[in-house]
C-alpha atoms as one frame of an Amber mdcrd trajectory, in Angstrom:
protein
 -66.622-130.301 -16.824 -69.752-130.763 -14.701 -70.853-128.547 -11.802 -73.960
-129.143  -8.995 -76.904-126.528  -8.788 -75.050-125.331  -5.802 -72.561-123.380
  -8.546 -75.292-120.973  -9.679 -75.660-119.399  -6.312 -74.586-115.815  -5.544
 -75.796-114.720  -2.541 -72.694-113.282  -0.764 -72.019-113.066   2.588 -70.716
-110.666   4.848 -67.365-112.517   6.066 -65.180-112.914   3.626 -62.368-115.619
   3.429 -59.367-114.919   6.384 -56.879-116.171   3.650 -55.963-114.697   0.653
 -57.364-116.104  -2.374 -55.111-117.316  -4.953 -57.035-117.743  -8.085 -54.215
-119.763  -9.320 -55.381-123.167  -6.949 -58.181-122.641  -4.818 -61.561-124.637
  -5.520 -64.167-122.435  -7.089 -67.018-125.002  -6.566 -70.035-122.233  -7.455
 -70.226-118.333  -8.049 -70.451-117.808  -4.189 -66.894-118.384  -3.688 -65.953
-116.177  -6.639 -68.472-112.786  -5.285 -66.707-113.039  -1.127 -63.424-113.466
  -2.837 -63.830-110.667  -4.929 -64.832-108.125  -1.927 -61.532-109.448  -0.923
 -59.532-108.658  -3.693 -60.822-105.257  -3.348 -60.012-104.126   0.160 -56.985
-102.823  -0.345 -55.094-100.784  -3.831 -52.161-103.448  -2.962 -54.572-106.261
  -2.861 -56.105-105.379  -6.010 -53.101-104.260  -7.720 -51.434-108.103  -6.646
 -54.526-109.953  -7.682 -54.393-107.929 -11.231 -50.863-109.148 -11.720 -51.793
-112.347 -10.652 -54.933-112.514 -13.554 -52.764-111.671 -16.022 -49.924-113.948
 -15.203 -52.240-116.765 -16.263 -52.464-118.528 -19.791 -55.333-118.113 -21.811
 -56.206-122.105 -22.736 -57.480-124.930 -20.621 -58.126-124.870 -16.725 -55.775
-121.796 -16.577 -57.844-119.587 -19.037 -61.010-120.534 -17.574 -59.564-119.060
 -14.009 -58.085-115.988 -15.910 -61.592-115.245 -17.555 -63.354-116.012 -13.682
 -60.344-113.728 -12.528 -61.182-111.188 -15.254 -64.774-110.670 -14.351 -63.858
-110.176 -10.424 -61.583-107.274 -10.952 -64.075-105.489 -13.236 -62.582-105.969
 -16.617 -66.088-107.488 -18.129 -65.234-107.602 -21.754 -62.168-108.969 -21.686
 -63.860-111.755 -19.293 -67.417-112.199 -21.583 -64.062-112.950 -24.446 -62.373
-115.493 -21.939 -65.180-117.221 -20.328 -66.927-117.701 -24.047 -65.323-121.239
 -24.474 -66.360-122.337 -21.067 -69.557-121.470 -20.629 -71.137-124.688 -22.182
 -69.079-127.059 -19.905 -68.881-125.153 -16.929 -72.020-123.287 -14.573 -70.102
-121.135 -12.998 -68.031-119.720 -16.360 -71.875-119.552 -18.047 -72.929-117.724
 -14.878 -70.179-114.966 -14.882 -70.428-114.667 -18.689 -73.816-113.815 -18.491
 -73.555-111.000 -15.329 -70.490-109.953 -17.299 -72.725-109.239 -20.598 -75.352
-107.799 -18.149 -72.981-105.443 -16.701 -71.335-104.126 -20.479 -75.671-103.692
 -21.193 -75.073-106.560 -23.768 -78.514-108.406 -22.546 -79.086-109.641 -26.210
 -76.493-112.089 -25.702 -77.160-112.464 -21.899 -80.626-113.690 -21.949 -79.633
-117.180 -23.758 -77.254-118.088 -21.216 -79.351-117.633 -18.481 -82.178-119.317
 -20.579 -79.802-122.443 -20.641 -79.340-122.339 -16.812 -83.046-122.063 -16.160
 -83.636-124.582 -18.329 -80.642-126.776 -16.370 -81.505-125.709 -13.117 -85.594
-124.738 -12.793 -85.442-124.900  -9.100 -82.661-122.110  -9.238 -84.088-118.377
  -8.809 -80.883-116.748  -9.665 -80.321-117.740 -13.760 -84.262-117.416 -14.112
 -84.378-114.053 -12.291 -81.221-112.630 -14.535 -82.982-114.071 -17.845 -86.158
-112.149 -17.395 -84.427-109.207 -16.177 -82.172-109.564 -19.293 -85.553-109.871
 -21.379 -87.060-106.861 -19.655 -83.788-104.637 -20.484 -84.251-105.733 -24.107
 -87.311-104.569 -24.084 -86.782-101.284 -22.444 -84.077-100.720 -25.183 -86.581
-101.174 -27.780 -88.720 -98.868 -26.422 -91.550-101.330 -25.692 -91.753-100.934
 -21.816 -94.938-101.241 -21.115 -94.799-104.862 -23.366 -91.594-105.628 -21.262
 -93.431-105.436 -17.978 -96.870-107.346 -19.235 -94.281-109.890 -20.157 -93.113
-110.285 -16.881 -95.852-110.362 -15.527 -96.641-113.499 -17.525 -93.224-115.135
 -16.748 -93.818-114.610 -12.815 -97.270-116.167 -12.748 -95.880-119.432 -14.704
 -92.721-119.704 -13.026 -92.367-122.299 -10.242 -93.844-122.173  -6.656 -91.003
-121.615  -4.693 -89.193-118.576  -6.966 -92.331-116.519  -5.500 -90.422-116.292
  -2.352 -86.928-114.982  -3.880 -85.390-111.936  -3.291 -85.449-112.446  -7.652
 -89.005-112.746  -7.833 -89.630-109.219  -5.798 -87.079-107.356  -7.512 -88.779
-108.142 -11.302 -92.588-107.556 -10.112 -91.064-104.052  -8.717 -89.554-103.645
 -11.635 -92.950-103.936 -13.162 -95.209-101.883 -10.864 -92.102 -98.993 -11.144
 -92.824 -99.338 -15.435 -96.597 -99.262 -14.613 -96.327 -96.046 -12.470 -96.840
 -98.030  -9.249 -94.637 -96.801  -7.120 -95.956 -96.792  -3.630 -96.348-101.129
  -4.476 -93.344-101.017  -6.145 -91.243 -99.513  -3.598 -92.587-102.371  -1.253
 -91.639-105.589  -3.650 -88.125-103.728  -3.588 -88.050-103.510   0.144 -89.231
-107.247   0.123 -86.257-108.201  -1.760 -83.722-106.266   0.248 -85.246-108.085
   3.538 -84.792-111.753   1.517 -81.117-110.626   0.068 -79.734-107.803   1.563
 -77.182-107.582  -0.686 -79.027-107.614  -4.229 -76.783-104.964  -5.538 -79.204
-104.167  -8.812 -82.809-104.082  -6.345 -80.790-101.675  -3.972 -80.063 -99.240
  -6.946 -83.728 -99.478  -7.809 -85.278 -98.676  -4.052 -82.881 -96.150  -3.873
 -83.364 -94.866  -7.144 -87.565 -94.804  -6.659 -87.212 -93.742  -3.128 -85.727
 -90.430  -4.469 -88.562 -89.583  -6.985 -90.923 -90.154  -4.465 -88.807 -87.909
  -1.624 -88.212 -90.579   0.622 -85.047 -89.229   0.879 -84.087 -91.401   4.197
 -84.822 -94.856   2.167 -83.030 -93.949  -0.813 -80.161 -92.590   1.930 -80.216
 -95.816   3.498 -80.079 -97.640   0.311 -77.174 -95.947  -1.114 -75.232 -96.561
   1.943 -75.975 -99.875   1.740 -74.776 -99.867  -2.006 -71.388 -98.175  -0.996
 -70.284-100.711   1.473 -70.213-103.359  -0.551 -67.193-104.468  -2.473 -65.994
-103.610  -5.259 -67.434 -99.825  -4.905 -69.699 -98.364  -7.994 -69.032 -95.239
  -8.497 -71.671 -94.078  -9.951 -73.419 -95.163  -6.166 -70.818 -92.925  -4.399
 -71.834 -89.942  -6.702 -75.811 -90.288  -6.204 -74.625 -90.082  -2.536 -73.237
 -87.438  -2.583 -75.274 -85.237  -3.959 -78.407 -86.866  -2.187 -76.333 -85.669
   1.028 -75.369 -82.315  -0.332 -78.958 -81.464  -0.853 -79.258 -82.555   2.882
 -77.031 -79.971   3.778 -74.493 -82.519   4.873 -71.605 -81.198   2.649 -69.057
 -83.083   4.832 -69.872 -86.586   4.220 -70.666 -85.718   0.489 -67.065 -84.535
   0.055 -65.912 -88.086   1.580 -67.827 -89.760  -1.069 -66.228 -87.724  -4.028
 -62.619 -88.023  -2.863 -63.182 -91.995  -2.395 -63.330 -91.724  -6.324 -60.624
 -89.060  -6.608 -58.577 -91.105  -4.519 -59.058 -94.213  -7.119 -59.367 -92.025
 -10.393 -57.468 -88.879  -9.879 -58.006 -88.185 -13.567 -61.932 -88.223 -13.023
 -62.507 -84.437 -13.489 -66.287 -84.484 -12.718 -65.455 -86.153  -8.911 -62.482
 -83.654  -8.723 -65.244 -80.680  -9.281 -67.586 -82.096  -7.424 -65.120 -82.834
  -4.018 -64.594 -78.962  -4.469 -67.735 -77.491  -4.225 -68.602 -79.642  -1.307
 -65.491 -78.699   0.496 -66.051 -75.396  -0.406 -69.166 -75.502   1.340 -68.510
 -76.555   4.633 -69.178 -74.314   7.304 -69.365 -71.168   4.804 -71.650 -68.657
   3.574 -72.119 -67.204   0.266 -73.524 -63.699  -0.674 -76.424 -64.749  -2.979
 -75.579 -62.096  -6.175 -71.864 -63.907  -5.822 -73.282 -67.103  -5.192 -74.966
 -67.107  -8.485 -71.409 -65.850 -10.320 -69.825 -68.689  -9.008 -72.696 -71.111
 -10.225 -72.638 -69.679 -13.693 -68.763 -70.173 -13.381 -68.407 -73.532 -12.354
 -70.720 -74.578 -14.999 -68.863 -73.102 -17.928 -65.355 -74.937 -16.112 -67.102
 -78.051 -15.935 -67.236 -77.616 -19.686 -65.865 -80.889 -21.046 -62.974 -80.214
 -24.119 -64.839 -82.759 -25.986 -68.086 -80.389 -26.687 -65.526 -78.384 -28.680
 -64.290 -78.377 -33.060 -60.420 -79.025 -31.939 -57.756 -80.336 -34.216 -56.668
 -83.938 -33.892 -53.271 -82.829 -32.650 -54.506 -80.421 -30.273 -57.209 -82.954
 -28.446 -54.454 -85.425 -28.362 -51.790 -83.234 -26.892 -55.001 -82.094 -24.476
 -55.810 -85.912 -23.679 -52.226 -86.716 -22.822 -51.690 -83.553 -20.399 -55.060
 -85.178 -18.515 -56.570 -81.334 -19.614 -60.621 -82.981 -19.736 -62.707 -79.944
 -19.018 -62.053 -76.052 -19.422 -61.189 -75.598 -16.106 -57.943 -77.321 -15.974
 -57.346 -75.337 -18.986 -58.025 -71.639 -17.632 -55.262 -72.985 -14.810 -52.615
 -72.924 -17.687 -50.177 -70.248 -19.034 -49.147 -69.607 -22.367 -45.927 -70.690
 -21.959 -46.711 -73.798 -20.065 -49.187 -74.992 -22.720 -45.917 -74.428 -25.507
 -43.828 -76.420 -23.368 -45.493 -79.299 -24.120 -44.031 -81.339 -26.814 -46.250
 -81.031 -30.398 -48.116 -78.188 -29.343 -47.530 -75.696 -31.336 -48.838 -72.082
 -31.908 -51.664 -73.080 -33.984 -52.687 -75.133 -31.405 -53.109 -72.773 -28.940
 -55.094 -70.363 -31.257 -57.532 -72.711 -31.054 -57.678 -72.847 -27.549 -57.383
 -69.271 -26.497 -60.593 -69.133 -29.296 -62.503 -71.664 -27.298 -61.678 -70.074
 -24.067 -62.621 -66.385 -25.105 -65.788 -67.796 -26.899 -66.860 -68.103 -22.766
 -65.325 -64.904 -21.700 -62.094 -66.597 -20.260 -58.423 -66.547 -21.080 -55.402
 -68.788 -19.911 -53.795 -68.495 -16.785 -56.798 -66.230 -15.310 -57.416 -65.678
 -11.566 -60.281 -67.197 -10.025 -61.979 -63.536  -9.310 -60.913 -62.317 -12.137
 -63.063 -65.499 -14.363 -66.095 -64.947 -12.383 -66.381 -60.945 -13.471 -65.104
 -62.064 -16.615 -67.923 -64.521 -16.876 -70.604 -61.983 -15.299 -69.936 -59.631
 -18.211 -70.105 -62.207 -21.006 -73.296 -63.901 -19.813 -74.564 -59.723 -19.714
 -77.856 -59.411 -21.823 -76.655 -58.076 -25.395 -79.319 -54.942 -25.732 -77.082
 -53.392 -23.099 -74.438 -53.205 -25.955 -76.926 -51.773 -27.757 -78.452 -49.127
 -25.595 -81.896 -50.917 -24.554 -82.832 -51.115 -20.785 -82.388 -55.377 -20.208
 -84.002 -57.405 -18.228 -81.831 -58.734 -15.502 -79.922 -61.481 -16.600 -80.472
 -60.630 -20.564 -83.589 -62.618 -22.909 -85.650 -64.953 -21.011 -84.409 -68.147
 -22.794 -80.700 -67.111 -22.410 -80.463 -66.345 -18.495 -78.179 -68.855 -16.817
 -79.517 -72.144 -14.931 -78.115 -70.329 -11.397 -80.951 -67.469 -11.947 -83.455
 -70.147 -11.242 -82.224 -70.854  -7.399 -82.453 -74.450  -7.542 -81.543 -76.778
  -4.963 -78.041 -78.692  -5.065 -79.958 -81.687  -5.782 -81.818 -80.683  -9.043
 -79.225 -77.768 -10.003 -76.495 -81.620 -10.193 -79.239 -83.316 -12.259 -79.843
 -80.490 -15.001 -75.934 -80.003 -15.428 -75.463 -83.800 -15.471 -77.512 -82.816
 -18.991 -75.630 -80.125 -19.911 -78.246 -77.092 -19.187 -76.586 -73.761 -18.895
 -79.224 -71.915 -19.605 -82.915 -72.009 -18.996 -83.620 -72.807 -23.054 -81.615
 -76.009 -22.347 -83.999 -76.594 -19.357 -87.129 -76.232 -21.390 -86.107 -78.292
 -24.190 -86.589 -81.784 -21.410 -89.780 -83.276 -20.985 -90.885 -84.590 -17.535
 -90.174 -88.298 -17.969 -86.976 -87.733 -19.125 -86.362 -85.899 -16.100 -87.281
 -88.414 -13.780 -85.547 -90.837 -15.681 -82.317 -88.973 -14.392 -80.872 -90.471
 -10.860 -81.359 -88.128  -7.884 -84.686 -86.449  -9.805 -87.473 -87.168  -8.435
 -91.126 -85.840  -8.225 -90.003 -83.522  -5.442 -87.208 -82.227  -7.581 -89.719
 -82.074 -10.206 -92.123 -79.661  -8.924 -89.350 -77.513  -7.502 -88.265 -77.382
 -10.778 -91.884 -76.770 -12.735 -92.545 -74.218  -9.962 -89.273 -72.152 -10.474
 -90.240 -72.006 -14.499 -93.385 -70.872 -13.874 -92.237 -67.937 -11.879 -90.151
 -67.171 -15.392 -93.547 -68.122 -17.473 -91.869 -71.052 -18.756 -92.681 -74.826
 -18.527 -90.783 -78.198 -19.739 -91.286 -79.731 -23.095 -94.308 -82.360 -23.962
 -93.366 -85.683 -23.192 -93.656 -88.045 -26.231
């Protein structure tokens, strides 16, 4: 099975087909067709749900498993489609092509890169398979820990590459890539916004401007970019959360809680969104006395707790993972008696979980006002029990994140790492911080100023 040149494009448009696609018989002539069909599939929870029944009514052999493996990689399930597409992808572009941005997306660029080697090779003239095998090469190398090699090689590929890639949306994205490795941002930040002008829709440049326009505090690019990010189809959610809490920080708590209940709304189980959609809520249009303010903080750090960070039995995290019970705070919600009801959980069992929950100065089945004095009193300095006069929020190292007043923004990033406490701040070095999405320089020096009012600083970087 032969395909033209024509199959390896993927620029997508903004119209998408009037009629429904039915993978079943319509022509999929090049990977075009297969990215405006997918925003299609995706429009509505019926569509998608239909189309998914529709994928997996297929066989898996001949001209029927090559459209279940294409079908597959549209509704997101990329393994499964890298499995289907494998016996395709020497006879046909447009299997080779989705088999490779399948890999890419699962971070399997190992087994990427010769795929869209082939395709270069096949198609020279093409900027897409070249500009996906040296961004597959430049991942490798980033994994390896060789980025500064990674984006020398690059470098190399983009000055012997042919004429005409210089003026691909492909071709800007990598050199940014490049400049961002070598600490060039301000250049950078204009090969990204060179791409976006040649291909608007260049979902993995958008992630980058937006991701660079945050350290640097343009906080109205990287805005702009996100927004640009969440209206294309099929949604990432990881887009809607960087939104969100880039808007939060912006004080514009309203349209950050739209952006966590999108995901709520599509992954009720998703704990973090769930947490997230209630602080902004809880935000709108109120005010918070700072001394409580902090309480709650401390709080809502300890409930975002995941179960996982704790020595349970096997039968207790499995009765746990089947009630959906993720983090401590849909734990603290139960009773007693409601956790017994609950078929193999048994008193042991909830031993160990009335342990775990008094370990952070909570119980089952506790009020919310009664948790955050409950919390206040654990988190007390222990010389008090002692007799000695503490310091206010007990040794240095062990004062909670909250007592630094951080902004939304960098508060999100330093929980996203699991700091409670300011010893779990210290222990980061700078470039891991800024490694983190929505931490920029700005955050940065917020953050380096607020430790040096405590006579802290971060770590060395390596």
């Amino acid at each position: 099975m032969t395909t033209s040149p024509s199959a390896l494009d993927a620029t997508t448009d903004a119209t998408a087909p009037e009629a429904a696609f039915d993978l079943r018989t319509a022509p999929i002539p090049n990977f075009t067709t297969l990215a405006i069909a997918r925003t299609e599939v995706f429009r509505t929870r019926r569509d998608l749900e239909s189309f998914t029944r529709s994928v997996e009514s297929l066989g898996t052999a001949g001209d029927e498993g090559r459209r279940r493996g294409l079908g597959l990689w549209m509704i997101g399930r990329y393994e499964q489609a890298a499995q289907a597409l494998a016996s395709y992808e020497q006879n046909d572009v447009v299997s080779a092509f989705t088999r490779g941005g399948a890999l890419m997306s699962l971070g399997q660029c190992s087994e990427a890169a010769p795929i869209f080697a082939r395709l270069t090779q096949q198609y020279p003239a093409e900027p897409k398979p070249r500009g996906l095998w040296l961004d597959a090469q430049l991942e490798i190398a980033l994994s390896k820990g060789d980025a500064e090699a990674g984006a020398a090689a690059v470098r190399e590929a983009l000055k012997s590459a042919p004429s005409e890639f210089a003026s691909s949306a492909e071709f800007h994205y990598l050199r940014g890539r490049a400049l961002e490795i070598e600490r060039e941002f301000e250049a950078a930040l204009d090969d990204y916004a060179a791409a976006r002008e040649i291909d608007p829709h260049h979902r993995t440049n958008l992630s980058r401007l937006a991701h660079l326009a945050e350290r640097c505090g343009l906080d109205d690019i990287a805005l702009e970019a996100y927004r640009s990010l969440s209206r294309q189809l099929p949604i990432d959610k990881s887009v809607l959360f960087n939104l969100g809490i880039l808007l939060e920080d912006l004080g514009r708590d309203q349209e950050a809680a739209a952006c966590y209940d999108v995901i709520v709304r599509n992954e009720p189980t998703n704990s973090r969104a769930r947490i997230y959609l209630e602080d902004a809520r809880s935000a709108i249009d109120m005010y918070y006395d700072e001394d409580l303010e902090r309480k709650e903080d401390r709080l809502n750090q300890i409930l975002r707790t995941p179960i996982t960070d704790f020595e349970l039995s096997v039968r207790a995290r499995n009765c746990l993972n089947k009630m959906n019970i993720l983090v401590l705070g849909d734990l603290v919600k139960l009773t007693e008696a409601e956790l017994l009801s609950y078929k193999n959980f048994g008193e042991t069992s909830l031993n160990e979980i009335k342990e775990i929950l008094g370990s952070k100065g909570l119980r089952l089945g506790m009020k919310h006002e009664e948790a955050v004095a409950s919390v206040e009193a654990a988190t007390r300095p222990r010389a008090a029990a002692a007799g000695a006069a503490p310091a206010e929020g007990g040794s240095l190292l062990e004062r909670p994140l909250s007592q630094l007043d951080l902004s939304i923004r960098v508060r999100r990033a330093l929980e996203n790492l699991a700091c409670m406490t300011l010893n779990d701040v210290v222990q980061h070095s700078e470039d891991e911080l800024l490694s983190m999405p929505n931490f920029g320089h700005t955050s940065l020096q917020e953050l380096k100023r607020k430790l040096a009012e405590q006579g802290l600083k971060l770590a060395e970087s390596n």
